[in-house]
SEMAR-955537 format. One record per residue: x, y, z of N, C-alpha, C, O in turn; residue in one letter; residue number from 1. Coordinates in steps of 0.1 Angstrom, whole numbers. Example, Ala and Ser with C-alpha at 12.3 -4.5 7.8 and 13.67 -1.06 7.14 Angstrom:
LOBA|npx|npy|npz|capx|capy|capz|cpx|cpy|cpz|opx|opy|opz|rest|nr
LOBA|132|-57|78|123|-45|78|132|-33|78|142|-33|85|a|1
LOBA|128|-22|71|137|-11|71|129|0|79|134|11|80|s|2
END
This chain:
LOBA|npx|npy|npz|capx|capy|capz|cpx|cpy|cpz|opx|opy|opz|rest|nr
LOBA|-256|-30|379|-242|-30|376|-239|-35|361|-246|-43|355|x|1
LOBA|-230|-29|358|-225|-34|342|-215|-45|344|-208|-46|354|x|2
LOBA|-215|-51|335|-208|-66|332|-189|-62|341|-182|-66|350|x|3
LOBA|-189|-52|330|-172|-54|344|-172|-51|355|-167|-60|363|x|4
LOBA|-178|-40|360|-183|-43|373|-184|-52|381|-179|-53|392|x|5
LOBA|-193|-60|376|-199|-71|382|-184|-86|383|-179|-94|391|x|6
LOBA|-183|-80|367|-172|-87|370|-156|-89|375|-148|-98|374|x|7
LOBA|-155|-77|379|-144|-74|387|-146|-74|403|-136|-76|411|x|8
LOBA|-158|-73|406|-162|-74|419|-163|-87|428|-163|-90|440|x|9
LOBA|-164|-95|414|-165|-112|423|-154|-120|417|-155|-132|416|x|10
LOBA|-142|-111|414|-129|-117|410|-127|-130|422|-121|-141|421|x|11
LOBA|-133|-127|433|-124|-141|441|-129|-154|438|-125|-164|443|x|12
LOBA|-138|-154|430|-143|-170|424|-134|-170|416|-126|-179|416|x|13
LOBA|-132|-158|404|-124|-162|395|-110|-165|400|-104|-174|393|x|14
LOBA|-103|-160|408|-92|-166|415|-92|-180|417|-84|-188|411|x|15
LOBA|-100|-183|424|-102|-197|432|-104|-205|420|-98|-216|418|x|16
LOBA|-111|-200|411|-114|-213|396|-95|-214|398|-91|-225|400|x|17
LOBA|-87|-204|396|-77|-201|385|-64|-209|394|-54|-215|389|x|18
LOBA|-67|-207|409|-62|-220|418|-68|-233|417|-61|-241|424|x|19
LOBA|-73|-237|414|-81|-247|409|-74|-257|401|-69|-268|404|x|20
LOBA|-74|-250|389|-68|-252|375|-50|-252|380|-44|-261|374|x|21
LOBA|-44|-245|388|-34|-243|390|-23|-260|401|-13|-265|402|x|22
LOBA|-38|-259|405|-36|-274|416|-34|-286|407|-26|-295|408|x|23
LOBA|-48|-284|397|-39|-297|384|-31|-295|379|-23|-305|378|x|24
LOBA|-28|-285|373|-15|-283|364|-2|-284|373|7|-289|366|x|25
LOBA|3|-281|385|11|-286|393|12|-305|392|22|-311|387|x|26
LOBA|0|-310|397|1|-324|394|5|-331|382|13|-340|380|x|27
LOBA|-2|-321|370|-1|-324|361|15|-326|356|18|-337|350|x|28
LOBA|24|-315|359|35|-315|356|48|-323|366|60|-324|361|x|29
LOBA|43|-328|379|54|-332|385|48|-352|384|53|-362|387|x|30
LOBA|35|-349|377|35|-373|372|44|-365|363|56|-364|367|x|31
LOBA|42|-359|352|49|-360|338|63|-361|338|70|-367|329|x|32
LOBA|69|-352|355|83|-357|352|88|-369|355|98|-373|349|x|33
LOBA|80|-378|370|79|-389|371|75|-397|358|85|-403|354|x|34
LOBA|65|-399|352|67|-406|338|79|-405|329|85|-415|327|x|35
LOBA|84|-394|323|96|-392|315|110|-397|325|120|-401|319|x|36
LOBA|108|-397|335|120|-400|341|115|-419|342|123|-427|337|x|37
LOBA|107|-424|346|103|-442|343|106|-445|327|113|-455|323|x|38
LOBA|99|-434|316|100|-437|305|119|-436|302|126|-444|295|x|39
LOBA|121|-430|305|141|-434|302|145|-447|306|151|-454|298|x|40
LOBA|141|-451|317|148|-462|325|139|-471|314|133|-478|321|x|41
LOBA|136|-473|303|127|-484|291|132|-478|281|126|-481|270|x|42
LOBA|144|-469|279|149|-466|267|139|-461|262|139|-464|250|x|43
LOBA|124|-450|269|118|-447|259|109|-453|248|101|-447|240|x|44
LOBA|112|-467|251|103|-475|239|86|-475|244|76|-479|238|x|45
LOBA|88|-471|257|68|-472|263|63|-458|266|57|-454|276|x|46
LOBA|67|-450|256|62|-434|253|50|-437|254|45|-431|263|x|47
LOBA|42|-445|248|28|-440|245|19|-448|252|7|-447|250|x|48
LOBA|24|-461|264|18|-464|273|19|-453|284|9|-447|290|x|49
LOBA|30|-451|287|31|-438|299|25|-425|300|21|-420|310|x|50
LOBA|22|-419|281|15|-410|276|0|-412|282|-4|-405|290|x|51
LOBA|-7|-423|277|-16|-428|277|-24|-426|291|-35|-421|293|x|52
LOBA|-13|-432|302|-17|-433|314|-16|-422|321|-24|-420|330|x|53
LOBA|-6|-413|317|-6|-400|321|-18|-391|319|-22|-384|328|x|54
LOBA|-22|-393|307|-35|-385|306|-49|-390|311|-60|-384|309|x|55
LOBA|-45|-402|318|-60|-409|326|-56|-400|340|-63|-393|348|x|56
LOBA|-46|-401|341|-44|-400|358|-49|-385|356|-62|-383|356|x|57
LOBA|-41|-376|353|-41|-362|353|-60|-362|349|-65|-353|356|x|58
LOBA|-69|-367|340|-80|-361|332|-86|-367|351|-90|-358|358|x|59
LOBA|-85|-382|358|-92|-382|361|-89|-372|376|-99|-370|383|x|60
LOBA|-81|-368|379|-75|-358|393|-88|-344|387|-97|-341|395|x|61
LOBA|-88|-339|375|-91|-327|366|-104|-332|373|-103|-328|385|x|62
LOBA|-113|-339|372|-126|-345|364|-132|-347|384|-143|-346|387|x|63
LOBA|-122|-350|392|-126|-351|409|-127|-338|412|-136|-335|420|x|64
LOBA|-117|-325|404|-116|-314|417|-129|-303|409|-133|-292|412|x|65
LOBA|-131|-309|401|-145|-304|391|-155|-303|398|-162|-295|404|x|66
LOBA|-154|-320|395|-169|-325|404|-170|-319|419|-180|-312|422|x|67
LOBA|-160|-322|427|-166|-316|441|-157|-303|446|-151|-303|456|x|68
LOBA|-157|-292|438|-152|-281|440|-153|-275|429|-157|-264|433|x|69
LOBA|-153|-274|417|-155|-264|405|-170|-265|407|-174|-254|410|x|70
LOBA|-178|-272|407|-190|-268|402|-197|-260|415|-206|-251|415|x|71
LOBA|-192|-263|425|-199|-256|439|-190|-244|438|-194|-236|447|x|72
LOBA|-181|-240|432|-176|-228|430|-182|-217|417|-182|-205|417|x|73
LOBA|-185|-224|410|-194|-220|398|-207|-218|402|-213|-208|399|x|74
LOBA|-213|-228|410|-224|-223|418|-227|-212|430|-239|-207|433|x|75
LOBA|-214|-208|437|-212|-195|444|-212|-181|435|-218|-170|437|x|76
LOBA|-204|-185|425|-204|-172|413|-213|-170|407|-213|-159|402|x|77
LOBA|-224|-177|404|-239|-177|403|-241|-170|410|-239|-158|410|x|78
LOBA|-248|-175|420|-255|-168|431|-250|-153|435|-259|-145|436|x|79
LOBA|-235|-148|437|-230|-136|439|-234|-127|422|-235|-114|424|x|80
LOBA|-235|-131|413|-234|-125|398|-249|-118|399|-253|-106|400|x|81
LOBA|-257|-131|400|-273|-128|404|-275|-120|416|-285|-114|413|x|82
LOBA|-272|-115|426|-273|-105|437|-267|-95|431|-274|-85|432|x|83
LOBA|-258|-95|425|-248|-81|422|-263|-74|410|-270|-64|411|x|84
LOBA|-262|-84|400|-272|-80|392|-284|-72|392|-288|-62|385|x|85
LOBA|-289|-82|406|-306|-76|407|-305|-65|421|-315|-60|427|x|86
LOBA|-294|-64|424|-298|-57|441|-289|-40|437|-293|-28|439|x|87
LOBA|-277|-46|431|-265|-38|426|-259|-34|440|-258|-23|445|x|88
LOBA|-255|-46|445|-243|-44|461|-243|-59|460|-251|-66|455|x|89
LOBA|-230|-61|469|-225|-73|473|-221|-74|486|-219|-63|492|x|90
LOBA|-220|-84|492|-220|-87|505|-207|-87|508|-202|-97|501|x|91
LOBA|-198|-79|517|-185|-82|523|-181|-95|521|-171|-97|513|x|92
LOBA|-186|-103|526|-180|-118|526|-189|-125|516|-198|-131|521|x|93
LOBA|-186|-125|503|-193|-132|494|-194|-148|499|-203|-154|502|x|94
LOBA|-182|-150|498|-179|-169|499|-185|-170|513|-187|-183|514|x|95
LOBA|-189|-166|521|-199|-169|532|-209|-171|525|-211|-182|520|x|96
LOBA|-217|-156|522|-230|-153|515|-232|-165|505|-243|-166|501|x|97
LOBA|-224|-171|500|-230|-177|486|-229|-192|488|-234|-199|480|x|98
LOBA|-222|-197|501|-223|-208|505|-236|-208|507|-243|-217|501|x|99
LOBA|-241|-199|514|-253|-200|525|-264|-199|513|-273|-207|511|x|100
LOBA|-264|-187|506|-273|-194|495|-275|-202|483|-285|-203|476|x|101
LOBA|-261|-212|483|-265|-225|473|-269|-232|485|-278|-239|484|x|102
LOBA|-265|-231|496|-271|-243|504|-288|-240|510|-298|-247|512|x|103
LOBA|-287|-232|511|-300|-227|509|-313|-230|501|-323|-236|504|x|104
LOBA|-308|-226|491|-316|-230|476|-315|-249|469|-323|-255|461|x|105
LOBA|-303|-254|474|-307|-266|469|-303|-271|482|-299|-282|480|x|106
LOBA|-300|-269|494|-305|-278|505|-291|-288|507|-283|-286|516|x|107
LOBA|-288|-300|492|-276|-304|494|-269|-305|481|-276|-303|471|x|108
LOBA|-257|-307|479|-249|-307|469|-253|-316|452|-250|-316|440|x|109
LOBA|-261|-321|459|-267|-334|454|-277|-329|441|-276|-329|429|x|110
LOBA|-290|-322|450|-295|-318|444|-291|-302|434|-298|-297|425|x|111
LOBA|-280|-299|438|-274|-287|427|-269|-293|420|-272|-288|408|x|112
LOBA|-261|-303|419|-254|-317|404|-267|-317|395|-266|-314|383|x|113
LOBA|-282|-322|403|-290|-331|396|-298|-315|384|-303|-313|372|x|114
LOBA|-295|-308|396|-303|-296|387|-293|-285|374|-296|-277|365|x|115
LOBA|-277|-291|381|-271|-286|365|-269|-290|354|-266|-285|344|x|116
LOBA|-273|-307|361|-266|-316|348|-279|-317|338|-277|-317|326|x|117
LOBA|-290|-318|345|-308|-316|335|-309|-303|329|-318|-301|321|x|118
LOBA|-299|-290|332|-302|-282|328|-293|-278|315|-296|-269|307|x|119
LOBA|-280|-285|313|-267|-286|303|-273|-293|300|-281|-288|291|x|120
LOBA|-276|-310|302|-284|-319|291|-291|-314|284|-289|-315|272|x|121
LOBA|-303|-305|290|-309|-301|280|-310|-290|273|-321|-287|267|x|122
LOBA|-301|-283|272|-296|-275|261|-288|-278|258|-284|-267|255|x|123
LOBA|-278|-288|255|-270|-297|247|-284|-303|234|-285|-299|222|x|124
LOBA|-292|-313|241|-303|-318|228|-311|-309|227|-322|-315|226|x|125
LOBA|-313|-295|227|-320|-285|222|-311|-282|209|-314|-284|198|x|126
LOBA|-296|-274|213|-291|-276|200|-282|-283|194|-272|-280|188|x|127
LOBA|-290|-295|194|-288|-306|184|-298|-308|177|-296|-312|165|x|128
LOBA|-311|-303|183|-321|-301|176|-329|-289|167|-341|-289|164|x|129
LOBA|-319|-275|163|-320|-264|161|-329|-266|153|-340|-262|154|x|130
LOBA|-323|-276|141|-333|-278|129|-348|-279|129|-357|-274|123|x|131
LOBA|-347|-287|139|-362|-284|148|-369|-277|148|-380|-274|143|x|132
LOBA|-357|-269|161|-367|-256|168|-370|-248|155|-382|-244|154|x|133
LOBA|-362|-246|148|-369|-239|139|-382|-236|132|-388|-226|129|x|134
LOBA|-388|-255|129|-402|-254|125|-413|-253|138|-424|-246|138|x|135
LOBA|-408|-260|149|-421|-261|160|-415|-248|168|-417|-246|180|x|136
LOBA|-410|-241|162|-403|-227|176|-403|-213|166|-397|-203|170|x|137
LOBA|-411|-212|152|-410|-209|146|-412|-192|153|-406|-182|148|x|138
LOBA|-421|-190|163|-423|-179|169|-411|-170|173|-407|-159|167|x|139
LOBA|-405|-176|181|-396|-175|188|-383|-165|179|-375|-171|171|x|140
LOBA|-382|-150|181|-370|-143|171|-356|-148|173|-352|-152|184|x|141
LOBA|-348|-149|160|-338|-153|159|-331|-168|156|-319|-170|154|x|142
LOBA|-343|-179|156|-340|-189|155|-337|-192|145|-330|-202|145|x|143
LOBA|-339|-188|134|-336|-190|115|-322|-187|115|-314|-193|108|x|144
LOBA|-318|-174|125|-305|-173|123|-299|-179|128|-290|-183|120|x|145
LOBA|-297|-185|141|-287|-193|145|-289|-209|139|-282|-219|142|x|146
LOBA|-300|-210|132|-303|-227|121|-288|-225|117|-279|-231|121|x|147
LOBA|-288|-215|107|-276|-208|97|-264|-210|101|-254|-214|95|x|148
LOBA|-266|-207|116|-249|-205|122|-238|-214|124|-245|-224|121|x|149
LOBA|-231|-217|125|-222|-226|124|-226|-234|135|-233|-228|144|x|150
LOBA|-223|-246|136|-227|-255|147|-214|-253|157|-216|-258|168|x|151
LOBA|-206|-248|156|-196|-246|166|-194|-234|172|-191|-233|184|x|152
LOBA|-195|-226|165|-203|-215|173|-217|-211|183|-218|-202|191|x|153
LOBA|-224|-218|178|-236|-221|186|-236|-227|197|-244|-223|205|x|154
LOBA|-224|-241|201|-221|-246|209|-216|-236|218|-221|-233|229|x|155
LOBA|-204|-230|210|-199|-220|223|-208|-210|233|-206|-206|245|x|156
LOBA|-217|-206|223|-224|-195|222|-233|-200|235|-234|-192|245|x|157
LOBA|-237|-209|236|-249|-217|242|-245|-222|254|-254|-225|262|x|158
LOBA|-229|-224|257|-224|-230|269|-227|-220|279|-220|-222|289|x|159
LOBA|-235|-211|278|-232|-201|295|-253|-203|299|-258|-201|310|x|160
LOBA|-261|-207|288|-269|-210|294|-275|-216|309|-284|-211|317|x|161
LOBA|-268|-225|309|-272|-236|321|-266|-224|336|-270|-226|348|x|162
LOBA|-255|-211|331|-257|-204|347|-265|-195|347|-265|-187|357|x|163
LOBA|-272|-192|335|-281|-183|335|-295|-186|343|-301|-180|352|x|164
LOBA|-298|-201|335|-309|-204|341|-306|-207|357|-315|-203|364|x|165
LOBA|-296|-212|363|-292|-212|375|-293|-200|384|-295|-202|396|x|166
LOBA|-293|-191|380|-288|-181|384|-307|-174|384|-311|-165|392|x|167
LOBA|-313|-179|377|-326|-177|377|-334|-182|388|-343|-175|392|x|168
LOBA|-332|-192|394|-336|-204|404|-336|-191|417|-345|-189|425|x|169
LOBA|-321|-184|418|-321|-175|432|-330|-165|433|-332|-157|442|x|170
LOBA|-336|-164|423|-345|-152|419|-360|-154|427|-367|-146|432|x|171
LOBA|-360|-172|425|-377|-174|426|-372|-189|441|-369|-201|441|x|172
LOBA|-373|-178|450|-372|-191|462|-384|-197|468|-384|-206|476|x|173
LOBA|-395|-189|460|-404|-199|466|-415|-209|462|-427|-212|465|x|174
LOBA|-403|-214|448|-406|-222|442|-398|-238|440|-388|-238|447|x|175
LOBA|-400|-247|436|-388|-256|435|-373|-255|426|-373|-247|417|x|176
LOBA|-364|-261|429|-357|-254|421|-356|-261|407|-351|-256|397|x|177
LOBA|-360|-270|409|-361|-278|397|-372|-273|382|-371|-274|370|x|178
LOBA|-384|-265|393|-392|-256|388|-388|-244|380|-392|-242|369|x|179
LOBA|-378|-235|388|-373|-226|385|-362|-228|368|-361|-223|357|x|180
LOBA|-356|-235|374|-342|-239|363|-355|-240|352|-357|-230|345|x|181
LOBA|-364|-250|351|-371|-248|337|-379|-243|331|-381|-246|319|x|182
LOBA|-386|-230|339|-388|-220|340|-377|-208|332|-381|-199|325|x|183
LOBA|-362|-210|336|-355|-201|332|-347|-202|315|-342|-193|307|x|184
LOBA|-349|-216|313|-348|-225|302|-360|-218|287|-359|-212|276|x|185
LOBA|-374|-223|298|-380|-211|288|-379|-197|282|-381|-192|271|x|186
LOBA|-374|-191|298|-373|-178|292|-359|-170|285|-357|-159|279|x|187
LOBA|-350|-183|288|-339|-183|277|-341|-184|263|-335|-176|256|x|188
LOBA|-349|-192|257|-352|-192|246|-367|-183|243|-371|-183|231|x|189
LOBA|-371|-178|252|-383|-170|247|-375|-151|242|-379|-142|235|x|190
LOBA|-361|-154|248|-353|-143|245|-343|-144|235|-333|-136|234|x|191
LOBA|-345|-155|227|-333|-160|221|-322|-149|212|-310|-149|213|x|192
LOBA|-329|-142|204|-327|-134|199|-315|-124|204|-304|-124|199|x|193
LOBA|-319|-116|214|-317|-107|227|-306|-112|230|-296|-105|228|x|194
LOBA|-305|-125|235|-293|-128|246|-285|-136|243|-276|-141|249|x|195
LOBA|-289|-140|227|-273|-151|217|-268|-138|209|-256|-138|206|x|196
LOBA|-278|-125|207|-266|-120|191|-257|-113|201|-254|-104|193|x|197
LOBA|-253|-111|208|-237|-106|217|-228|-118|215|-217|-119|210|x|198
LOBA|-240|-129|221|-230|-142|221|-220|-147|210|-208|-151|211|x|199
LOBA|-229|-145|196|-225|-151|187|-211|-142|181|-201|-146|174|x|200
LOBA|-212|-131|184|-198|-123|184|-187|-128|194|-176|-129|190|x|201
LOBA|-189|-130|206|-184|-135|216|-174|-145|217|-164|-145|224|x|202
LOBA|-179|-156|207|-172|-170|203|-166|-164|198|-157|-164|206|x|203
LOBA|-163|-153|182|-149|-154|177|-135|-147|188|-123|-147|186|x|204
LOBA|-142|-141|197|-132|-139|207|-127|-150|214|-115|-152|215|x|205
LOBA|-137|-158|219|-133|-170|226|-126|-179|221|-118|-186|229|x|206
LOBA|-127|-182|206|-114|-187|201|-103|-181|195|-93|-187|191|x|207
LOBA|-104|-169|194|-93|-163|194|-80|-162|202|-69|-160|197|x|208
LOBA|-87|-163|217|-80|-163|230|-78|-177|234|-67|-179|240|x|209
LOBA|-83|-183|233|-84|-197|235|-69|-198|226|-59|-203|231|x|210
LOBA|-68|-195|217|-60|-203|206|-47|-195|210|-37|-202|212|x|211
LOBA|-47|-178|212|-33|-169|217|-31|-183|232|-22|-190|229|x|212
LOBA|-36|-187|242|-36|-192|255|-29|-204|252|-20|-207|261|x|213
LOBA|-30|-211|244|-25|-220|237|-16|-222|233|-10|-231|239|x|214
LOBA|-9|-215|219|2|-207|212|10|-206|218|20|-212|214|x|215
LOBA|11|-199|232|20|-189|236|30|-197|248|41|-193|251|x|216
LOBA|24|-208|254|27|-217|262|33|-229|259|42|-235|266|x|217
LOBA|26|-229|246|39|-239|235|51|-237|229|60|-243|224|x|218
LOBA|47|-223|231|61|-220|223|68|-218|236|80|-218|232|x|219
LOBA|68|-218|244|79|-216|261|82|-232|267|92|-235|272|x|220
LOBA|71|-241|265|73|-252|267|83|-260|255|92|-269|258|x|221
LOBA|81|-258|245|86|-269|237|102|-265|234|111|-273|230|x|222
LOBA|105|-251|236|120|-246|241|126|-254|251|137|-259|249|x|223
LOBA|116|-255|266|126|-256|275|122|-271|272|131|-277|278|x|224
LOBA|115|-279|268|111|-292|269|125|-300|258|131|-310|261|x|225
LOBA|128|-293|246|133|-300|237|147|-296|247|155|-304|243|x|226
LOBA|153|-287|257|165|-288|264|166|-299|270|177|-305|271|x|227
LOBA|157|-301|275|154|-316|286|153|-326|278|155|-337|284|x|228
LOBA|151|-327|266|149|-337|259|137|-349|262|138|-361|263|x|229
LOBA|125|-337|262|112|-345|264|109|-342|254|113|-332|248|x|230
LOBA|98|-351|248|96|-348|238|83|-338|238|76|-335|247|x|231
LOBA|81|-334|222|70|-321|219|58|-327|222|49|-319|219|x|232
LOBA|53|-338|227|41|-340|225|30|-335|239|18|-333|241|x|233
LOBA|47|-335|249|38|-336|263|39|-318|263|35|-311|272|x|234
LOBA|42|-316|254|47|-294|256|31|-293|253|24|-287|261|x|235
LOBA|27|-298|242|13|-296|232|3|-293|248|0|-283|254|x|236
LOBA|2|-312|248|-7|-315|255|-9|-305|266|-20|-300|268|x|237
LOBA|4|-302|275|2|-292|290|2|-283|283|-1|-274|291|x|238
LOBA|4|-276|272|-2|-263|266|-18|-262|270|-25|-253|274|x|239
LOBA|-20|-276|264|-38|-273|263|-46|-275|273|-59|-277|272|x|240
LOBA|-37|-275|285|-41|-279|302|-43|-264|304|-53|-259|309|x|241
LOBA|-29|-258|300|-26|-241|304|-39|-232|304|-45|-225|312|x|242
LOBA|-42|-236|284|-55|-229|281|-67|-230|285|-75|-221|283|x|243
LOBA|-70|-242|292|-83|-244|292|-82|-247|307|-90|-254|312|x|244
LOBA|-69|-240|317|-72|-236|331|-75|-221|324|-87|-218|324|x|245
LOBA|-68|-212|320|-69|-200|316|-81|-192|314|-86|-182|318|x|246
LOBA|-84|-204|302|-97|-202|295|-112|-202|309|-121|-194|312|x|247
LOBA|-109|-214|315|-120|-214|325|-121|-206|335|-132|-202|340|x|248
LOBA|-110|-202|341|-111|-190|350|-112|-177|347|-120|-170|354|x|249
LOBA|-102|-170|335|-106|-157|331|-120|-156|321|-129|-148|323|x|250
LOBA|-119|-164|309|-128|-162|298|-139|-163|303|-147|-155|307|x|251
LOBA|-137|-176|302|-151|-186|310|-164|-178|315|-176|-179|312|x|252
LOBA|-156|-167|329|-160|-160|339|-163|-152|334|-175|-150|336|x|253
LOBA|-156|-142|325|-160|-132|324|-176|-137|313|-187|-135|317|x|254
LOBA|-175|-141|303|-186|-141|296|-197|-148|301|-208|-146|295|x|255
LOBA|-197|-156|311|-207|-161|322|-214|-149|326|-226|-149|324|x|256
LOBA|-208|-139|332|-211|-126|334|-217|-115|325|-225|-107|328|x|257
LOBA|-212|-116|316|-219|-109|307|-234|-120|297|-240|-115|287|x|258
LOBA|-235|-129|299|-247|-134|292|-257|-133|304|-268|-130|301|x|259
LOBA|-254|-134|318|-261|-133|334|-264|-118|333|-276|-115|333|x|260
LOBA|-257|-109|333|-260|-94|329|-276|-93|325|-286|-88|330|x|261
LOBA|-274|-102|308|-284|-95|298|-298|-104|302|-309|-101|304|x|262
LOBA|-291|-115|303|-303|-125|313|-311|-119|321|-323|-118|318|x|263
LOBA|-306|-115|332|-311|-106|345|-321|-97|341|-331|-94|347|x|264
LOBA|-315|-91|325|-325|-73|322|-335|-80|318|-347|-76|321|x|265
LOBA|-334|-89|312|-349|-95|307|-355|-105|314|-366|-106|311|x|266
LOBA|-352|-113|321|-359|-125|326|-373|-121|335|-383|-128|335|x|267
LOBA|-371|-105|344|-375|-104|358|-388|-98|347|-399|-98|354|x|268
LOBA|-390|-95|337|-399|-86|328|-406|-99|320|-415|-96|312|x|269
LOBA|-404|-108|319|-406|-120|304|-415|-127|311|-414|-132|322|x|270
LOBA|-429|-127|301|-447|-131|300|-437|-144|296|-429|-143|286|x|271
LOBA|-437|-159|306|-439|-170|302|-448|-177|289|-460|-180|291|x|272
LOBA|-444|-178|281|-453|-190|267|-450|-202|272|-440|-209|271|x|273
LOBA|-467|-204|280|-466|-218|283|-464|-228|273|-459|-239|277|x|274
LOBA|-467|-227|262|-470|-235|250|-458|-243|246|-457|-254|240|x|275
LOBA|-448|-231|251|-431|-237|251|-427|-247|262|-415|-250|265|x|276
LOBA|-438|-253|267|-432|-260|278|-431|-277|269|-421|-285|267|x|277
LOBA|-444|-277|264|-450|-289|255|-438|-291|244|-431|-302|243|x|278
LOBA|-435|-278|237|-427|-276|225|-412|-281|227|-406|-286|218|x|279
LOBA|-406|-279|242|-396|-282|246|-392|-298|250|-384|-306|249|x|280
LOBA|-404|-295|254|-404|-314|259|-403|-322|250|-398|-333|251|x|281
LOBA|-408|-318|240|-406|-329|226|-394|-326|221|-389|-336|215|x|282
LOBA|-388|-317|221|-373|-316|219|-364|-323|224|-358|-332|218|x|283
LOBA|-362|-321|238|-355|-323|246|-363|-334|259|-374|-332|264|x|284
LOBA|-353|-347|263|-363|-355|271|-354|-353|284|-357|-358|294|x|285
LOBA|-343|-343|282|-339|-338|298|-345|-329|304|-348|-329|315|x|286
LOBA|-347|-318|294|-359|-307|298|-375|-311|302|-383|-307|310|x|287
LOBA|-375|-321|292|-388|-329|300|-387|-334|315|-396|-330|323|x|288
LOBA|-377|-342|318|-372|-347|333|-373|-338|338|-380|-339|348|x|289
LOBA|-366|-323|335|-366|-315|349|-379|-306|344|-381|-301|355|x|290
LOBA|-387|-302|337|-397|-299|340|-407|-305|348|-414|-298|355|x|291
LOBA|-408|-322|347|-419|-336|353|-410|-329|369|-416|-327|380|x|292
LOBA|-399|-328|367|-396|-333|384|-399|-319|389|-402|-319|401|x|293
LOBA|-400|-306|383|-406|-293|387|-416|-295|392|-418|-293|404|x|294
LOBA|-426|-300|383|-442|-302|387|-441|-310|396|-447|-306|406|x|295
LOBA|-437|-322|398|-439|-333|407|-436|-323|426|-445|-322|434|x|296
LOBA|-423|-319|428|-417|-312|437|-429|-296|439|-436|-292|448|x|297
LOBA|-428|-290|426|-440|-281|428|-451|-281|435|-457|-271|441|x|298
LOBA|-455|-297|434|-471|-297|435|-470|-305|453|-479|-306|462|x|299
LOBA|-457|-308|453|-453|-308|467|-449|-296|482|-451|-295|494|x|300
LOBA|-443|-286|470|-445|-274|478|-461|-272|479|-463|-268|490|x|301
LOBA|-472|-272|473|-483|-267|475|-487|-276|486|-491|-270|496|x|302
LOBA|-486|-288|487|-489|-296|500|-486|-296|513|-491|-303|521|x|303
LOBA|-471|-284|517|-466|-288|526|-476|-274|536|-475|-273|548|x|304
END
C-alpha cells in the first residue's frame, strides 16, 4: 500500500489521537475560565500565579492521558501501519486486532513504555552525537549530510524513528522485543540515507503547518478573548494547545506513515552490520541498555 492509503485506512487512531487532544483542550479551556473568573475576584493582580498554575494543571492532565492512552494508541497505529504495510489488507476491527497484537508482542503495558522510552532515548543521544557518527559511522551513506543539517531539522526529521523501529519488533516475533527494537535501530541507520532525505524535506512542511495551526487559532481567539476581556496571553498559549493537538493527530500520523512506508521497503531486505552494534553503544548508553537487555532476554528465549 502507498502512504495514503495506508493512511487513510487507519484514520480511526488518528481520530481517537484527535479526541484525545480534544479531551484536554476542553479541560484546558473550562480551568481557564474558572481561573479568569478567581483571577477577577483579586482584581487581577495574581495573573501570573493563576497563569502559572494553570499550565501545571492542564500540562500535567496532557502528560496522564499520554502516558496511559496516547502511547498505547500510538502503539495500535504501529502495529495496524506495519500489517497494512507488509500483508497489504487490514483487519475489519483494527482496534481489536491491534490490542491483541501490542498485547501480544509486549505481554504488558509496562514492557511497551520500557521498550519506547530506550528506543526515543536512544536516538535522541545518537543525534546529539551526529558529529560523532560521522567519524566512527563514516560507512554509513548520508551522514556528512545530515552533520551539515540544521540541528532542528534533524530533530524533527528523526522524531518518527522510535515507530519505525517499533513497528519492526511486529515483524520479528520470535525474538525479544527488546531484541528486535535494536535490531530495527540498526537498520535505521544502516538506511540512513534512504529513509531521512524525504524526511528532511518533510520538516519544512511540518513547520510550516505547525505554524498555519497556530496562526489561525490566534487570530479567532484573541478576537473573541480581547471581547471577554481576557487577556492575549492565555489566546497564545491555547493556540499552541490547538496546534500541537492538530499537529499530533493529523501531521504527526500522517508522516509516521510515510517514514513506516519507506522503513518497511527496506528493513525486510537489510544485511545487518553487526559492527554497528559496538559503534552504537559507544554513542548511545540507551541503545546500549536495550541492546544488553536484547541479549540478556534473547539468550533467555533460547533457554526456554
Amino acid at each position: 500500500m502507498k502512504t495514503k492509503d495506508v493512511y487513510l485506512k487507519t484514520m480511526k487512531f488518528v481520530w481517537l489521537k484527535l479526541a484525545l487532544g480534544g479531551v484536554v483542550l476542553l479541560y484546558a479551556l473550562v480551568s481557564l475560565l474558572l481561573f479568569v473568573w478567581l483571577g477577577s475576584l483579586s482584581g487581577g493582580s495574581s495573573i501570573i500565579v493563576m497563569l502559572t498554575i494553570w499550565l501545571i494543571l492542564v500540562g500535567c492532565v496532557y502528560g496522564f492521558l499520554q502516558h496511559y492512552i496516547g502511547y498505547m494508541l500510538k502503539a495500535g497505529h504501529v502495529a495496524m501501519v506495519t500489517t497494512a504495510v507488509t500483508t497489504g489488507s487490514l483487519p475489519d476491527d483494527q482496534l481489536g486486532a491491534a490490542k491483541a497484537m501490542v498485547s501480544q508482542r509486549f505481554l504488558t503495558a509496562n514492557v511497551y513504555f520500557a521498550v519506547d522510552r530506550l528506543v526515543s532515548g536512544a536516538v535522541s543521544q545518537l543525534q546529539s552525537g551526529l558529529q560523532r557518527v560521522d567519524d566512527l559511522l563514516g560507512k554509513i551513506p548520508g551522514v556528512s549530510f545530515l552533520v551539515s543539517f540544521a540541528q532542528m531539522f534533524v530533530h524533527i526529521a528523526l522524531n518518527y524513528v522510535d515507530e519505525c523501529c517499533l513497528g519492526y519488533t511486529f515483524l520479528h516475533k520470535d525474538q525479544s522485543a527488546f531484541k528486535s527494537a535494536a535490531d530495527g535501530v540498526v537498520i535505521y541507520f544502516q538506511n540512513w540515507k534512504k529513509l531521512l532525505k524525504d524526511a528532511a524535506v518533510m520538516t519544512i512542511a511540518v513547520m510550516a503547518i505547525s505554524f498555519l495551526a497556530w496562526l489561525l487559532p490566534f487570530l479567532v481567539l484573541s478576537g473573541i478573548f480581547a471581547a471577554l476581556g481576557i487577556h492575549a496571553i492565555y489566546a497564545a498559549l491555547l493556540s499552541i494547545l490547538i496546534a500541537a493537538i492538530l499537529k499530533s493527530a493529523f501531521v504527526d500520523s500522517f508522516l509516521m506513515v510515510r517514514m513506516m512506508v519507506s522503513y518497511m521497503e527496506v528493513a525486510p531486505s537489510t544485511e545487518i552490520t553487526f559492527d554497528l552494534y559496538g559503534k552504537l553503544c559507544k554513542l548511545s548508553a540507551k541503545f546500549k541498555s536495550l541492546f544488553d537487555k536484547g541479549q540478556q532476554e534473547q539468550h533467555n528465549y533460547g533457554n526456554v
